[in-house]
ZAGUDREN-26455 format. One record per atom (N, C-alpha, C, O): x, y, z; residue number from 1; atom name; residue in one letter. Coordinates in steps of 0.05 Angstrom, whole numbers, plus 5000, padded with zeros to 4 digits. Example, Ala and Ser with C-alpha at 12.3 -4.5 7.8 and 13.67 -1.06 7.14 Angstrom:
! residues 2
<u->5264&v->4886&w->5156&pos->1&site->N&code->a>
<u->5246&v->4910&w->5156&pos->1&site->CA&code->a>
<u->5264&v->4934&w->5156&pos->1&site->C&code->a>
<u->5285&v->4934&w->5169&pos->1&site->O&code->a>
<u->5257&v->4955&w->5142&pos->2&site->N&code->s>
<u->5273&v->4979&w->5143&pos->2&site->CA&code->s>
<u->5258&v->5001&w->5157&pos->2&site->C&code->s>
<u->5268&v->5023&w->5161&pos->2&site->O&code->s>
//
This chain:
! residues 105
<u->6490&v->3403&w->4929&pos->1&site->N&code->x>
<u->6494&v->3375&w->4926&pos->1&site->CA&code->x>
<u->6510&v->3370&w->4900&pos->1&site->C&code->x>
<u->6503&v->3386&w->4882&pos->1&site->O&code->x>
<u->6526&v->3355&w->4893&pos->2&site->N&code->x>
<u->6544&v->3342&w->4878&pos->2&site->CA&code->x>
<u->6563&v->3370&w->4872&pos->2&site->C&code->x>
<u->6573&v->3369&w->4850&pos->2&site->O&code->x>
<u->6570&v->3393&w->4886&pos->3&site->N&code->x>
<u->6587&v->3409&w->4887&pos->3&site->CA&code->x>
<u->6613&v->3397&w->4882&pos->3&site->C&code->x>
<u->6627&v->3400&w->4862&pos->3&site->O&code->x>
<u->6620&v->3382&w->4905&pos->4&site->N&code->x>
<u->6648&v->3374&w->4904&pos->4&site->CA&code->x>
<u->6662&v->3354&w->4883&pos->4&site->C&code->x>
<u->6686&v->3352&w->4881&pos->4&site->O&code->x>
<u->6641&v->3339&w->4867&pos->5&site->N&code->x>
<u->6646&v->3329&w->4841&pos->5&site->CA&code->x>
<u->6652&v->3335&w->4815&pos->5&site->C&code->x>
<u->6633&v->3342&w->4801&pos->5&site->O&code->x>
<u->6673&v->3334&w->4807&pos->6&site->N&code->x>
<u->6678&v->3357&w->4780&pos->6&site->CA&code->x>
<u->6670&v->3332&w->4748&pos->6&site->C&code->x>
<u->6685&v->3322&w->4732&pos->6&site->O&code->x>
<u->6650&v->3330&w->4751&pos->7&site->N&code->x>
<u->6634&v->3322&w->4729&pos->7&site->CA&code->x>
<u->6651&v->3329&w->4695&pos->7&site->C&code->x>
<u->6652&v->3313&w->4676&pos->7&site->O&code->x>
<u->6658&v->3347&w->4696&pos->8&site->N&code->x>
<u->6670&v->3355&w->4679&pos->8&site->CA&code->x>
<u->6698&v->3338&w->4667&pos->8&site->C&code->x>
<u->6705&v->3336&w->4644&pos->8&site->O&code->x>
<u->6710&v->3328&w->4691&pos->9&site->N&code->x>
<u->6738&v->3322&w->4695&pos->9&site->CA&code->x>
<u->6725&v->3288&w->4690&pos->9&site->C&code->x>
<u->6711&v->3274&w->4704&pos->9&site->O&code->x>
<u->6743&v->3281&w->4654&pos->10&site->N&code->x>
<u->6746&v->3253&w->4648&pos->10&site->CA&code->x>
<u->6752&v->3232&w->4666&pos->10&site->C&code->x>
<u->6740&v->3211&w->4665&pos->10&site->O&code->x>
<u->6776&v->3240&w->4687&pos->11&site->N&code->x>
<u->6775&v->3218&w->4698&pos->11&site->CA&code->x>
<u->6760&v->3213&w->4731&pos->11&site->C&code->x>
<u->6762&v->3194&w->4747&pos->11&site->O&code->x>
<u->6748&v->3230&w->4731&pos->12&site->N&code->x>
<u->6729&v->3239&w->4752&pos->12&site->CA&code->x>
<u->6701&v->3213&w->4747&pos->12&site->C&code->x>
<u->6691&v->3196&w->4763&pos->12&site->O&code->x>
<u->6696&v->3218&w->4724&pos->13&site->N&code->x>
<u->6676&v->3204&w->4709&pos->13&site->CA&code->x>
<u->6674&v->3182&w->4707&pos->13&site->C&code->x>
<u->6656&v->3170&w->4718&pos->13&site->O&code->x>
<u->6696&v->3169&w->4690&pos->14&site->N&code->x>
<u->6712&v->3147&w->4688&pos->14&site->CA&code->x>
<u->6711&v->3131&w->4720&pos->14&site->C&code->x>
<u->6694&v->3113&w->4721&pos->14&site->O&code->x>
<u->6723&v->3136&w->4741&pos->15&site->N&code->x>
<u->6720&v->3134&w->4764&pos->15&site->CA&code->x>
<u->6688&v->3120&w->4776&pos->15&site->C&code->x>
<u->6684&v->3099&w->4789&pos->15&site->O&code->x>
<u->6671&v->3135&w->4768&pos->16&site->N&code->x>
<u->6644&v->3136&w->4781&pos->16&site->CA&code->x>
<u->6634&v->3114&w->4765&pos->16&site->C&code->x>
<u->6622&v->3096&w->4778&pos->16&site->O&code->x>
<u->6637&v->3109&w->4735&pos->17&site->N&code->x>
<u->6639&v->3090&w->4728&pos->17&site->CA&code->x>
<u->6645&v->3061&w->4733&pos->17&site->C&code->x>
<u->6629&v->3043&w->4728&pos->17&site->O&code->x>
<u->6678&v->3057&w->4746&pos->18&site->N&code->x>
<u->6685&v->3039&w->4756&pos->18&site->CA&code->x>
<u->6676&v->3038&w->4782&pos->18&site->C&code->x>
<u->6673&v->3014&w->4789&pos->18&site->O&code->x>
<u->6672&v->3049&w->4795&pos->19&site->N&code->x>
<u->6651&v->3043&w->4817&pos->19&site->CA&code->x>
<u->6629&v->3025&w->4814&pos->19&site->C&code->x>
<u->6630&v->3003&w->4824&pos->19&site->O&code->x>
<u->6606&v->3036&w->4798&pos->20&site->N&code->x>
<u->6585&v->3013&w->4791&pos->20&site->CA&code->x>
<u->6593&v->2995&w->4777&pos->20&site->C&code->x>
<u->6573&v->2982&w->4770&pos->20&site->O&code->x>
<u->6617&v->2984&w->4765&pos->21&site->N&code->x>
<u->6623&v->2954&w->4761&pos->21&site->CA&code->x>
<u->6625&v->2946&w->4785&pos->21&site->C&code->x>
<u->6608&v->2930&w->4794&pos->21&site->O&code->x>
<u->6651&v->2956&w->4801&pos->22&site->N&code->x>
<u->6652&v->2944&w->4824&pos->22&site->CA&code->x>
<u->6624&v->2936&w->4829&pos->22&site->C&code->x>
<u->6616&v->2913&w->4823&pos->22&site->O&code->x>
<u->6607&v->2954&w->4840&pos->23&site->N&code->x>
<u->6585&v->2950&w->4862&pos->23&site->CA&code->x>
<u->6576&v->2921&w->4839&pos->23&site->C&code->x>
<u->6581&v->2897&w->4840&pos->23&site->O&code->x>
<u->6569&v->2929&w->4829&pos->24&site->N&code->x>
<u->6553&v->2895&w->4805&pos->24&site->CA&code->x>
<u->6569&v->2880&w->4813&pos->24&site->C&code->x>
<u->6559&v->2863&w->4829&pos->24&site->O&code->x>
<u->6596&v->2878&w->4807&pos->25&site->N&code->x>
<u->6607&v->2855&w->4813&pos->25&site->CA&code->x>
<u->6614&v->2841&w->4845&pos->25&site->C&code->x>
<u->6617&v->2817&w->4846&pos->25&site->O&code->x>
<u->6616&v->2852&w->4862&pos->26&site->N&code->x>
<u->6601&v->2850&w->4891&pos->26&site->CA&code->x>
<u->6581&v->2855&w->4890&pos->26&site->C&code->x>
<u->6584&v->2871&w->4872&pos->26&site->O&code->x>
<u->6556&v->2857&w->4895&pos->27&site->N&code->x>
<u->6540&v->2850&w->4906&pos->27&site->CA&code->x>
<u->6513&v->2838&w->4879&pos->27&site->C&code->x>
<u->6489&v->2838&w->4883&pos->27&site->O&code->x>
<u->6523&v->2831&w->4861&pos->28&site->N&code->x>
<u->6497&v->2818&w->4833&pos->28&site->CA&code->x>
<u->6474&v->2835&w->4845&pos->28&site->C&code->x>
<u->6457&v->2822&w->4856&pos->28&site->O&code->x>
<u->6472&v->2861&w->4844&pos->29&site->N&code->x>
<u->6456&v->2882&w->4838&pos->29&site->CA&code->x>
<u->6437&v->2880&w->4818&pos->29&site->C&code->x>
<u->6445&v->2873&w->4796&pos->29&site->O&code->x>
<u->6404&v->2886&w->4822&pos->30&site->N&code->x>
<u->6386&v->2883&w->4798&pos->30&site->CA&code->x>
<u->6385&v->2910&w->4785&pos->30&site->C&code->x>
<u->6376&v->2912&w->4762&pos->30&site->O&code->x>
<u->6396&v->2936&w->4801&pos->31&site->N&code->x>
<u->6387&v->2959&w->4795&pos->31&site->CA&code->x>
<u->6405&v->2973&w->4814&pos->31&site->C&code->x>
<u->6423&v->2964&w->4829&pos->31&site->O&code->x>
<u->6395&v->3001&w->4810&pos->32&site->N&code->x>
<u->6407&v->3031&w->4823&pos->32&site->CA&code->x>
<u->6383&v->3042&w->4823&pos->32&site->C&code->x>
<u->6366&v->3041&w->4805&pos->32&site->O&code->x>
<u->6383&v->3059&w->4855&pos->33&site->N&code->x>
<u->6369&v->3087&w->4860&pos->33&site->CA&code->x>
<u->6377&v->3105&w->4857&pos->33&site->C&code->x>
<u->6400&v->3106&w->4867&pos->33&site->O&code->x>
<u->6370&v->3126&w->4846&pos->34&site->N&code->x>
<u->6400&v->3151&w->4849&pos->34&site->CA&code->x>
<u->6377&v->3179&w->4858&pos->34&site->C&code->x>
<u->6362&v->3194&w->4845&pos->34&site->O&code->x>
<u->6381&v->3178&w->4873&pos->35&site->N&code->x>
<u->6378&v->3210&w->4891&pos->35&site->CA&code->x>
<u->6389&v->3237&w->4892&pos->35&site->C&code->x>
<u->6410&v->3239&w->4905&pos->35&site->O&code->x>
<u->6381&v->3256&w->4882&pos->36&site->N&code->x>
<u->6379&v->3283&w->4880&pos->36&site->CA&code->x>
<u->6377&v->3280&w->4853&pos->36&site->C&code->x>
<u->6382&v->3303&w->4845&pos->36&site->O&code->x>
<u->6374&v->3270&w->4840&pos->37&site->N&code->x>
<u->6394&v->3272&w->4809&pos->37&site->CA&code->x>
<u->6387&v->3302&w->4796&pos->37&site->C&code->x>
<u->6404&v->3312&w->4781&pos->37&site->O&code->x>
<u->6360&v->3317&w->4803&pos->38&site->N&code->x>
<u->6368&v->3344&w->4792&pos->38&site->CA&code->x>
<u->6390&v->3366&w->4803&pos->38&site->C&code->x>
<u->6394&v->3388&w->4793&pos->38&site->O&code->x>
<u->6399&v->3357&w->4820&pos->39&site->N&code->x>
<u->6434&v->3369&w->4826&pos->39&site->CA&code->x>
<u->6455&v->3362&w->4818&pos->39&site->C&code->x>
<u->6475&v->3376&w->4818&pos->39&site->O&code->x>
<u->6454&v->3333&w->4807&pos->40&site->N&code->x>
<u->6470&v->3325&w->4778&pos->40&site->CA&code->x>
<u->6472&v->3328&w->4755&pos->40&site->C&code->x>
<u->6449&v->3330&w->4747&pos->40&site->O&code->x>
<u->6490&v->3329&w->4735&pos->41&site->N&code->x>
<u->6477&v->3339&w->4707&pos->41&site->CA&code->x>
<u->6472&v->3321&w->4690&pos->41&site->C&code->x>
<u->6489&v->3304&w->4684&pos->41&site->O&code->x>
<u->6447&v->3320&w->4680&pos->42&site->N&code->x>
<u->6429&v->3298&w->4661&pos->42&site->CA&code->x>
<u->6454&v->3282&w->4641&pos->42&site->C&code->x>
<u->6455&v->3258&w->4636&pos->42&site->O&code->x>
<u->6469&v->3302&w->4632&pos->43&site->N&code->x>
<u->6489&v->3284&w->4606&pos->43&site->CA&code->x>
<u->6503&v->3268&w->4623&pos->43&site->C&code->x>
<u->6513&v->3248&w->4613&pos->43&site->O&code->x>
<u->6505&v->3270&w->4644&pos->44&site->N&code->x>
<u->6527&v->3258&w->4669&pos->44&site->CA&code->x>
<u->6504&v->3229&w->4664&pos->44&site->C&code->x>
<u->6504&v->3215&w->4644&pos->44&site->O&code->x>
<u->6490&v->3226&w->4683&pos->45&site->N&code->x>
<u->6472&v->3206&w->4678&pos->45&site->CA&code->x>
<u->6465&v->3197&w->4664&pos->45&site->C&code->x>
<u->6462&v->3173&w->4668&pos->45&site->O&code->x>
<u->6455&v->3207&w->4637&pos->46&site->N&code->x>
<u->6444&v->3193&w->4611&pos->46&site->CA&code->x>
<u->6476&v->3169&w->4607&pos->46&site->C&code->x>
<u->6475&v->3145&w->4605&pos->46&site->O&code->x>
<u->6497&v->3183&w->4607&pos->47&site->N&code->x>
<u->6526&v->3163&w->4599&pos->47&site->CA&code->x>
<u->6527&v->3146&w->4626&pos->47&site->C&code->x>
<u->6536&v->3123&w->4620&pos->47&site->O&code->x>
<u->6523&v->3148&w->4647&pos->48&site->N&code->x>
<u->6533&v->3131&w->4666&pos->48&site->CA&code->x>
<u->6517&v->3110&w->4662&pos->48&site->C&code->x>
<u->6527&v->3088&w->4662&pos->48&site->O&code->x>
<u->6482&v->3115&w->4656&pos->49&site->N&code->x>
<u->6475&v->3088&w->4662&pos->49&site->CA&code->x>
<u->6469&v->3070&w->4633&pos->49&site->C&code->x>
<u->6459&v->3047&w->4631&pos->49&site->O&code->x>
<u->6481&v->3087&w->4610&pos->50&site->N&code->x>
<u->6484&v->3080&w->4586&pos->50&site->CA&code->x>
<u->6509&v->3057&w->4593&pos->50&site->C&code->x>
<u->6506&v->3034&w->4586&pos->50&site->O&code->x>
<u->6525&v->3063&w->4603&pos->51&site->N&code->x>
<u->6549&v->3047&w->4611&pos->51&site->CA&code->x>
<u->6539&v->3027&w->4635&pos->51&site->C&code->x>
<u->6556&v->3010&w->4639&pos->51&site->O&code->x>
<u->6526&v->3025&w->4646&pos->52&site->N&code->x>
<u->6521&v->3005&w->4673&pos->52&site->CA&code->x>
<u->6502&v->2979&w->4662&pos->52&site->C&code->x>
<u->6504&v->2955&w->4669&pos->52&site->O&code->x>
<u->6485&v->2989&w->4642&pos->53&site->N&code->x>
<u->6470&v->2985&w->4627&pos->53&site->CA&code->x>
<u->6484&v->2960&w->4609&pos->53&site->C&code->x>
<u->6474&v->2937&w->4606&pos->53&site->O&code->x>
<u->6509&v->2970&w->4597&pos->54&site->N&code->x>
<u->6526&v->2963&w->4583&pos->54&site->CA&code->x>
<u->6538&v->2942&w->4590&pos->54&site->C&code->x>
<u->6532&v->2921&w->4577&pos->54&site->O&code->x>
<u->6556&v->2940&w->4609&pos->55&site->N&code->x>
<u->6569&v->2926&w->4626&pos->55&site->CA&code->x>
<u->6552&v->2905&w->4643&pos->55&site->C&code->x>
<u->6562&v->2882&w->4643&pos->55&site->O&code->x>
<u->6530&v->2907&w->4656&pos->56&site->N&code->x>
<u->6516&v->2895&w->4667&pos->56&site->CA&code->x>
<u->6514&v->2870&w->4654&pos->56&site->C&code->x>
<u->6508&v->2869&w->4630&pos->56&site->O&code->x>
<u->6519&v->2845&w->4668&pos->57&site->N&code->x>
<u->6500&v->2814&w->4655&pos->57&site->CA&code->x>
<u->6481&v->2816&w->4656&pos->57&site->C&code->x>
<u->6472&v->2795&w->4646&pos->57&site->O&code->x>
<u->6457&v->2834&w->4663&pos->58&site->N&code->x>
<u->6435&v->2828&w->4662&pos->58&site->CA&code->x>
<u->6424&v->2862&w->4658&pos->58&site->C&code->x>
<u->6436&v->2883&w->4664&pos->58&site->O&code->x>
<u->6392&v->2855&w->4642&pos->59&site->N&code->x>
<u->6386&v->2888&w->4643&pos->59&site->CA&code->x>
<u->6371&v->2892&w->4679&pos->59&site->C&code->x>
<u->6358&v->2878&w->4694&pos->59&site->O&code->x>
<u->6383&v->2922&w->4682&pos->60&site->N&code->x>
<u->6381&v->2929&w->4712&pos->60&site->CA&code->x>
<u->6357&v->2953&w->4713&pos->60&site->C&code->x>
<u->6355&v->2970&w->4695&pos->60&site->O&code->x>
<u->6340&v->2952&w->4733&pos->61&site->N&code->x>
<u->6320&v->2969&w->4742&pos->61&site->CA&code->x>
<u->6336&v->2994&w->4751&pos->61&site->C&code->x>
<u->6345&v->2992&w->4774&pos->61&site->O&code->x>
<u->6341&v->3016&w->4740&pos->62&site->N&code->x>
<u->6341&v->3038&w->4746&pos->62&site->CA&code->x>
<u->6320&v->3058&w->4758&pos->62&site->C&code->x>
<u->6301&v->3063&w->4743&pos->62&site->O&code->x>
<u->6320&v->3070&w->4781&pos->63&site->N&code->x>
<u->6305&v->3082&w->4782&pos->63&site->CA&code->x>
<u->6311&v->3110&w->4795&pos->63&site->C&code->x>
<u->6328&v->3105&w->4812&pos->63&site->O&code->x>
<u->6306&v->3141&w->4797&pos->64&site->N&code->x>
<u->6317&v->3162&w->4804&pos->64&site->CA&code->x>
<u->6294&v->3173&w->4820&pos->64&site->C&code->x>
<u->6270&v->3169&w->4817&pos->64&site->O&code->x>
<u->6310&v->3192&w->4845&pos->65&site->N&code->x>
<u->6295&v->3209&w->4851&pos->65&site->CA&code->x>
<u->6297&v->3244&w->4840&pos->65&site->C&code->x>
<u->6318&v->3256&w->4843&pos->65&site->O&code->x>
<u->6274&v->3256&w->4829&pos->66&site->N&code->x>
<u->6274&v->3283&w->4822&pos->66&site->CA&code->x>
<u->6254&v->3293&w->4840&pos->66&site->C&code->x>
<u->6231&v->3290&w->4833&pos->66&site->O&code->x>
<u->6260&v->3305&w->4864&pos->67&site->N&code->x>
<u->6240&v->3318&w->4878&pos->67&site->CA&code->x>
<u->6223&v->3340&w->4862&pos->67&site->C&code->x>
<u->6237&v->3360&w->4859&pos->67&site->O&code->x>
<u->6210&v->3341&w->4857&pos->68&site->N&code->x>
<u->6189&v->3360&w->4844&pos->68&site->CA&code->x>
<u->6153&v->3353&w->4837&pos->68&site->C&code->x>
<u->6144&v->3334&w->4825&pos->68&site->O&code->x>
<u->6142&v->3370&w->4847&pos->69&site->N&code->x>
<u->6110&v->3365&w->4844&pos->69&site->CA&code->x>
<u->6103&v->3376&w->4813&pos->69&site->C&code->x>
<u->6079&v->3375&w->4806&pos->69&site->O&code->x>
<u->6124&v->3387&w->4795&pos->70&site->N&code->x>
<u->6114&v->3394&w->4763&pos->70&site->CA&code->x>
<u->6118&v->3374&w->4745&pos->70&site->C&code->x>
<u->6140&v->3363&w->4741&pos->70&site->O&code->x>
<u->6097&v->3370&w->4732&pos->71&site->N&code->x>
<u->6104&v->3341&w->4713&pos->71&site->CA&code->x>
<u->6125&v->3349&w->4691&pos->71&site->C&code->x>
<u->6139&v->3333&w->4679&pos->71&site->O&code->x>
<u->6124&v->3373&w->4687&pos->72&site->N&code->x>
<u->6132&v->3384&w->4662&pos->72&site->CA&code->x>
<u->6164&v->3382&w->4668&pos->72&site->C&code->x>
<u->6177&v->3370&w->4651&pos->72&site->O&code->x>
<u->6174&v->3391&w->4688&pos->73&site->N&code->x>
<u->6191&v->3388&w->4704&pos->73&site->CA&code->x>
<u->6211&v->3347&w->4701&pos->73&site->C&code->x>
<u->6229&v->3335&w->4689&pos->73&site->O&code->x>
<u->6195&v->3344&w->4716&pos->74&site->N&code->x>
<u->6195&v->3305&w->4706&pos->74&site->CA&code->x>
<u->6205&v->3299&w->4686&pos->74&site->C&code->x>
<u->6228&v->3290&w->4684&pos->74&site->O&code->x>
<u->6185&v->3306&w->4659&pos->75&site->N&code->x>
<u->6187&v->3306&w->4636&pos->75&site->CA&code->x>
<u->6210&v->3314&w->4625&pos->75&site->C&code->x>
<u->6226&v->3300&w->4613&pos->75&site->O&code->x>
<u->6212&v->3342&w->4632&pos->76&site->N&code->x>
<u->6242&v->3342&w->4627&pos->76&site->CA&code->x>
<u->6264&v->3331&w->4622&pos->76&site->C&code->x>
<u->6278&v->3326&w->4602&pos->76&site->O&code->x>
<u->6265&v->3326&w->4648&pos->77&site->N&code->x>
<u->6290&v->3308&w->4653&pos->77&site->CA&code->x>
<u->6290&v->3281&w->4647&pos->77&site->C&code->x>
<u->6311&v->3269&w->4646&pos->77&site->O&code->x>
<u->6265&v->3269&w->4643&pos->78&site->N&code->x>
<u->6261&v->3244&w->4628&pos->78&site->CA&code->x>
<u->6275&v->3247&w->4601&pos->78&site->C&code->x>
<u->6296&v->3236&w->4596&pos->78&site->O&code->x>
<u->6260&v->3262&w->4585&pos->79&site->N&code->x>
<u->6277&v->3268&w->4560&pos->79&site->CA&code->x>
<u->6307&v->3280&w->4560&pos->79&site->C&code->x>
<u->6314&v->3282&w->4537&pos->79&site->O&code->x>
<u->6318&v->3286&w->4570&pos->80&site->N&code->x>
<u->6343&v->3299&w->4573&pos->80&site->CA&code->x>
<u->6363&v->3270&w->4578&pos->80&site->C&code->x>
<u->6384&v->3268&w->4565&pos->80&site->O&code->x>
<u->6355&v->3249&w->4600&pos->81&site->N&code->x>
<u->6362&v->3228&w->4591&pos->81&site->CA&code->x>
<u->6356&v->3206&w->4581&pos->81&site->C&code->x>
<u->6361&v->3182&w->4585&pos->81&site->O&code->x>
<u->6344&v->3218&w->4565&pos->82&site->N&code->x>
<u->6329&v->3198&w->4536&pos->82&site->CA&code->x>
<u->6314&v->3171&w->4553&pos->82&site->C&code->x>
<u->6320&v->3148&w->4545&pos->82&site->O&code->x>
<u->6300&v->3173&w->4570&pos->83&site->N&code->x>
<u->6282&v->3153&w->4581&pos->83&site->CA&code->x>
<u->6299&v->3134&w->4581&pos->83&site->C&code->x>
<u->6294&v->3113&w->4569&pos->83&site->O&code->x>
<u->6330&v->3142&w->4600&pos->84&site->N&code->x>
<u->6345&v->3110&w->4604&pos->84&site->CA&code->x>
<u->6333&v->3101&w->4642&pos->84&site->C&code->x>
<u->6338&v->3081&w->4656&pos->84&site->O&code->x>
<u->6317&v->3124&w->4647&pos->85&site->N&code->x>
<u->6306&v->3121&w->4682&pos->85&site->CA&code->x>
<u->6284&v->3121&w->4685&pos->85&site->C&code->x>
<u->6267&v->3133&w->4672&pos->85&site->O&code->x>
<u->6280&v->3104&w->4707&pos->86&site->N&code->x>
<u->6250&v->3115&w->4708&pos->86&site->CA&code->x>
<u->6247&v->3143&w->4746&pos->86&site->C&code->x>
<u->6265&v->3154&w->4759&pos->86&site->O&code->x>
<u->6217&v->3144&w->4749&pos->87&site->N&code->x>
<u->6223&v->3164&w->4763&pos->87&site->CA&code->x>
<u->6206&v->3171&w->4785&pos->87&site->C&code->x>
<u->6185&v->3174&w->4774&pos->87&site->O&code->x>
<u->6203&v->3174&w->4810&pos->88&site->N&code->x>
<u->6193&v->3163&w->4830&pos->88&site->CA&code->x>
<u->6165&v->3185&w->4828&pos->88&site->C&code->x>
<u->6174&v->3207&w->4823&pos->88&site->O&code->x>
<u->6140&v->3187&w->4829&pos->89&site->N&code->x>
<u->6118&v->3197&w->4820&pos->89&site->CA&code->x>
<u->6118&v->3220&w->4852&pos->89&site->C&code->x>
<u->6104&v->3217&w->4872&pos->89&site->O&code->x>
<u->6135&v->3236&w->4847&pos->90&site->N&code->x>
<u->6123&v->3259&w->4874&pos->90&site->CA&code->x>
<u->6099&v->3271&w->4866&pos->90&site->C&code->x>
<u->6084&v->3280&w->4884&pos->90&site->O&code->x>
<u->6093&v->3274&w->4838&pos->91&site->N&code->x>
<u->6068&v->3286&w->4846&pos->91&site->CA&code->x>
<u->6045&v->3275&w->4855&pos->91&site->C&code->x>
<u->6026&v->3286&w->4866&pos->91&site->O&code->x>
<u->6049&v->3249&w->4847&pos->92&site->N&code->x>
<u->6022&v->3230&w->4856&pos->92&site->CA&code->x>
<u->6031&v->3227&w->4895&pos->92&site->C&code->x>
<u->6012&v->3222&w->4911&pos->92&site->O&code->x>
<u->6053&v->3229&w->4903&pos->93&site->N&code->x>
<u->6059&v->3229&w->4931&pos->93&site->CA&code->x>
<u->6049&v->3258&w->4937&pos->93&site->C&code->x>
<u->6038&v->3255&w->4959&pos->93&site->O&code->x>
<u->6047&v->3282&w->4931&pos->94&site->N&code->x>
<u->6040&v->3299&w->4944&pos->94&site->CA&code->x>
<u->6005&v->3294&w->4947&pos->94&site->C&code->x>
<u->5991&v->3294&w->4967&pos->94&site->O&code->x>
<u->6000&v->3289&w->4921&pos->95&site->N&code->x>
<u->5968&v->3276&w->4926&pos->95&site->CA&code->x>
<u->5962&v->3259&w->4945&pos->95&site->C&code->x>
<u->5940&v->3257&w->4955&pos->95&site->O&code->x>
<u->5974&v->3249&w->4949&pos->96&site->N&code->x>
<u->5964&v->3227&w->4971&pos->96&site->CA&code->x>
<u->5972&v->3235&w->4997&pos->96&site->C&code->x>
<u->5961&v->3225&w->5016&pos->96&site->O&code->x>
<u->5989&v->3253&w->4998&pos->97&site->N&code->x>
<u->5993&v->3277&w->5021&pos->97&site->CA&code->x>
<u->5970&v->3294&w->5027&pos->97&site->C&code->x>
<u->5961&v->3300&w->5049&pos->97&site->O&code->x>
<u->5963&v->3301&w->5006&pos->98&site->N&code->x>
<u->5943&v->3323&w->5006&pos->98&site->CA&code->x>
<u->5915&v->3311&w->5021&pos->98&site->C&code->x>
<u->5903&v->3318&w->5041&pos->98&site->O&code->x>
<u->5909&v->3289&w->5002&pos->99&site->N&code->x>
<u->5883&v->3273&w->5022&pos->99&site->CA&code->x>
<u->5884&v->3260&w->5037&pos->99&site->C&code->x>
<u->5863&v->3254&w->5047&pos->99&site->O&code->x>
<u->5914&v->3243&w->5050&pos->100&site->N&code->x>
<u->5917&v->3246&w->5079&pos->100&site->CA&code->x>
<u->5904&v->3268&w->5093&pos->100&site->C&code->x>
<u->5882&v->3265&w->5104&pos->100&site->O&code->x>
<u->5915&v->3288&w->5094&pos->101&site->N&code->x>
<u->5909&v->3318&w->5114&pos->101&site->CA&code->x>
<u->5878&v->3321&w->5109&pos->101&site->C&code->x>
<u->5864&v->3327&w->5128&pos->101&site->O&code->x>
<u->5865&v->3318&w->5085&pos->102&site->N&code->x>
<u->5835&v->3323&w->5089&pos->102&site->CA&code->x>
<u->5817&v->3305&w->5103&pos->102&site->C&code->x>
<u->5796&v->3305&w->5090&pos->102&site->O&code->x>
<u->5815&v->3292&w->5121&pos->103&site->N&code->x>
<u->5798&v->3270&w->5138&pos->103&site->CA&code->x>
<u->5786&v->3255&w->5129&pos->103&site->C&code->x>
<u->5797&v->3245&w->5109&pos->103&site->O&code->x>
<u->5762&v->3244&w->5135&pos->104&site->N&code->x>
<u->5744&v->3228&w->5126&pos->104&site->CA&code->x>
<u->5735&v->3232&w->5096&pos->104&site->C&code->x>
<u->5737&v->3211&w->5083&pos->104&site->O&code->x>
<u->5724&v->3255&w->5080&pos->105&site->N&code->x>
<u->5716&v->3270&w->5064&pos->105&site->CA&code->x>
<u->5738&v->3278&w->5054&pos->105&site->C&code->x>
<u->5738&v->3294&w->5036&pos->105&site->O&code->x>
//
């Protein structure tokens, strides 16, 4: 996932950027989901939503998905983009998976 995106490449960036003005400015958006994001790279994100953030008339609910049941893991990447996201709790979803499957008890 995000293979074919060269993250690297300024105007690649730049681009993905102007995208989320667009989207704000069509549709007065409160926020963004962003999905996979551990197949994206964290500096990639910490600047994008530093900039959406930026740009935005209003402050916007960010929120990401990092599939992973390790908090440490989470954590991580929380700090890596300096807690500009927040982050969807899989491990408390595997829990609640888990005692689904156990029955009554």
């Amino acid at each position: 996932m995000g293979e074919n995106i060269d993250f690297r490449n300024h105007a690649v960036t730049e681009e993905i950027k102007y995208w989320a003005r667009w989207v704000m400015e069509q549709t007065q958006c409160d926020g963004f989901r962003l999905d996979a994001v551990k197949h994206i790279p964290a500096w990639f994100y910490k600047e994008w939503i530093e900039h959406v953030q930026e740009v935005a008339p209003k402050p916007l609910f960010i929120v990401a998905e990092y599939w992973s049941h390790e908090v440490d893991k989470l954590q991580t990447y929380i700090d890596q983009v300096e807690g500009k996201t927040m982050l969807f709790d899989a491990p408390l979803q595997m829990k609640f998976h888990e005692a689904s499957r156990m029955g009554r008890d």
